[in-house]
C-alpha positions in Angstrom: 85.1 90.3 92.4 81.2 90.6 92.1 81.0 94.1 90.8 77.0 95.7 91.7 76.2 99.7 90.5 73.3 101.5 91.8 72.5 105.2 92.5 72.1 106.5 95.6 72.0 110.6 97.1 72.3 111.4 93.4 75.5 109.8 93.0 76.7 107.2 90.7 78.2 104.2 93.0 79.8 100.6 92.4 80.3 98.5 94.6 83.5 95.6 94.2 82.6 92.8 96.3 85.2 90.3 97.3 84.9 86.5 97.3 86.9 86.0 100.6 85.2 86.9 103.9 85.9 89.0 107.0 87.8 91.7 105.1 87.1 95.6 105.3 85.0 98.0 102.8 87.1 100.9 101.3 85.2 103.9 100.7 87.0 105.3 97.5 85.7 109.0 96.3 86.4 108.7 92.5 86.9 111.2 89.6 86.7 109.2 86.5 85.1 105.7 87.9 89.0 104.2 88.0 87.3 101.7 90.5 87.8 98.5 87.9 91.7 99.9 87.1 92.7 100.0 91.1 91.2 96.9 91.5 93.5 95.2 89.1 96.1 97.4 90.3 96.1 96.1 93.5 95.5 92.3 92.7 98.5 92.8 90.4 100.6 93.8 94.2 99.1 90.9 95.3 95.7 91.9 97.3 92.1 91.2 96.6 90.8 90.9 100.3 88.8 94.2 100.5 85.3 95.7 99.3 85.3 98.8 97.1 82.6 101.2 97.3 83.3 103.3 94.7 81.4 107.1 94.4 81.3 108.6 91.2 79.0 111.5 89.3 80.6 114.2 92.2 80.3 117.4 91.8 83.5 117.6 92.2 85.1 121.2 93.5 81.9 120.8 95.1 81.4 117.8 97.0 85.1 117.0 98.0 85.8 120.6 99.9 85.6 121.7 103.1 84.9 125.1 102.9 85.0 128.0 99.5 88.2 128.7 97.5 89.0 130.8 94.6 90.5 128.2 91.2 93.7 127.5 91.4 94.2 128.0 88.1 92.5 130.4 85.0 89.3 129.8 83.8 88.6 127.3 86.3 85.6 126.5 88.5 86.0 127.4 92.0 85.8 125.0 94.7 82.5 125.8 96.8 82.6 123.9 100.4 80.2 121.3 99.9 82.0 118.7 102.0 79.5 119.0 105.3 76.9 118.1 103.3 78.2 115.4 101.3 79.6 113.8 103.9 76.1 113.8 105.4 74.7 112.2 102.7 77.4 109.3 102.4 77.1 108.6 105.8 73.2 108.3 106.1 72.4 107.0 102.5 75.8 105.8 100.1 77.4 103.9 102.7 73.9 102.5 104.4 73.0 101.5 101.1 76.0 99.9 99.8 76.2 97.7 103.3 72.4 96.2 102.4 73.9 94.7 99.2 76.5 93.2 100.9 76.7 89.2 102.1 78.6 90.4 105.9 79.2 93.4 107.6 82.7 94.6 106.9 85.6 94.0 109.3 85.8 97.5 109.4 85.3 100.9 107.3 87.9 103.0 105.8 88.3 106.0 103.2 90.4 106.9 100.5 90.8 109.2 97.9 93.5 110.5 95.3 93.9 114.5 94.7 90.8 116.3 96.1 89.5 113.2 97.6 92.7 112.6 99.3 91.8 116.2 100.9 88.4 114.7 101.8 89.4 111.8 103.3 91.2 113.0 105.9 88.9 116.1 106.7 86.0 113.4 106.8 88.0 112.3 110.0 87.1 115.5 111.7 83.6 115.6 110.8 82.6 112.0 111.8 83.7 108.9 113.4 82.4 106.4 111.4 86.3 105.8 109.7 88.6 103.2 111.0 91.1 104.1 108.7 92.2 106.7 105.9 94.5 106.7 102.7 95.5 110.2 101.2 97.2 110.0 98.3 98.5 112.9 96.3 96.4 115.0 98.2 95.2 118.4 97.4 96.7 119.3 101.0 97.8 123.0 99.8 94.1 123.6 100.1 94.3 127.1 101.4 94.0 126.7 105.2 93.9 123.1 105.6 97.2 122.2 107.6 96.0 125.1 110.1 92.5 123.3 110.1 94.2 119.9 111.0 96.6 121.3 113.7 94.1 123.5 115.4 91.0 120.8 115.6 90.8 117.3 117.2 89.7 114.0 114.8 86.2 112.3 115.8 87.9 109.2 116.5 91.7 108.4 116.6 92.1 106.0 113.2 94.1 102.5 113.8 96.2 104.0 111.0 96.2 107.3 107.9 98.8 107.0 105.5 99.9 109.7 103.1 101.3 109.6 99.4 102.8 112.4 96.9 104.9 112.9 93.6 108.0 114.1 94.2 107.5 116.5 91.5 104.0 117.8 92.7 105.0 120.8 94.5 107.6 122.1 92.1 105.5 124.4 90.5 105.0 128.1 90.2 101.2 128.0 91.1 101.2 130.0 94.7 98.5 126.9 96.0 100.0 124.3 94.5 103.8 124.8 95.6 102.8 124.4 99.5 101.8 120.6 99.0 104.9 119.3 100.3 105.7 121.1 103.3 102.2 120.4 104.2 102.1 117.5 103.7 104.6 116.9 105.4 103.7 119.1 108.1 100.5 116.9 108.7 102.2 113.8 108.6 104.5 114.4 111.5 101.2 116.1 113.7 100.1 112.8 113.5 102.8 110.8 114.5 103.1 113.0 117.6 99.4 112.4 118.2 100.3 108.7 118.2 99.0 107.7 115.1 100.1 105.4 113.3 100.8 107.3 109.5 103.2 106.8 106.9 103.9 109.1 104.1 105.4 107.5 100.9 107.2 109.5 98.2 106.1 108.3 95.0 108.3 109.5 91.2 106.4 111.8 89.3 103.9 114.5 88.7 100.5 114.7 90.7 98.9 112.8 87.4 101.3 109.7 87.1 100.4 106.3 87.8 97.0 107.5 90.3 95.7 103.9 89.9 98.7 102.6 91.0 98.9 104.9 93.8 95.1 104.7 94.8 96.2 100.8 95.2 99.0 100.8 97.1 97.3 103.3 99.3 94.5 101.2 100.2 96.8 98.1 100.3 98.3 100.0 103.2 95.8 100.6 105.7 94.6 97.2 105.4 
């Protein structure tokens, strides 16, 4: 991997270049610049036939959702809606930018993202059409009105594939949001199946924080 950072919109992005050629560009919204751990995740499962764009320095309640939402939990920030405009700004500026420093136009262009960005990556397939392909894993999908959102509105462009991941432990929990995840989850899963996309939705062990590299991996690994 040829590994290139650079700042773009304000944001702090890397960018994982593979050696091999004709293989897609993931578009991985990141917390805590994992980028370097999923990569090695994933060549550990076997796979190192993808680009990695990789966004970091989010503000991240911010940036990754759709519209504004009390915290979730006590003395937390609240999550502000600041996904329109985000997404503006990696369509016309992270993502044109990243493409410039790389040797070939990717096969194709997907998104991913774990937790909030799991949440964004999928409503960025409402907003734009740009996306071949999402991965949502443990996905903040009890975002308060979000699986009404998805059944009531129609995606910019049908993706070749959208596939889904949770802890089985994420949504037992007392926290009124948090304890939804599930169900909705699931919930979204199956509108898509009906809609004849192709989705899968994998049950992972754990809690929403165990193994995320791993998970961001084999997410990305499956809509390859």
């Amino acid at each position: 991997m040829n590994i290139e950072k650079f700042s773009a919109a304000g944001k702090d992005v890397t960018l994982y270049r593979t050696d091999e050629t004709d293989c897609p560009l993931i578009v991985l919204n990141n917390y805590a610049d994992e980028g370097k751990a999923v990569i090695e995740a994933a060549e550990n499962l076997g796979r190192k036939d993808f680009n990695l764009l990789c966004v970091g320095g989010l503000d991240w309640n911010r940036d990754m959702s759709p519209w504004k939402c009390p915290p979730i939990y006590h003395n937390e920030e609240p999550f502000t809606g600041g996904a329109d405009e985000y997404l503006k700004s990696l369509e016309e500026k992270i993502i044109p930018e990243g493409l410039k420093r790389m040797a070939e136009m990717p096969s194709r262009i997907s998104i991913a993202g774990y937790s909030l960005a799991g949440l964004f990556a999928l409503y960025a397939l409402y907003r734009t059409d740009l996306f071949d392909r999402a991965a949502s894993m443990s996905g903040s999908l009890w975002f308060p009105d979000f699986r009404e959102y998805v059944l009531t509105h129609k995606i910019k462009r049908k993706p070749d594939k959208i596939y889904l991941s949770l802890g089985d432990k994420e949504a037992k929990t007392r926290n009124q949001y948090m304890k939804s995840v599930q169900e909705n989850t699931e919930s979204i899963a199956e509108h898509y199946r009906k809609a004849g996309i192709d989705t899968v939705l994998e049950m992972n062990p754990g809690n929403h924080f165990r193994d995320a590299d791993l998970r961001i991996a084999k997410g990305i690994i499956a809509v390859m």
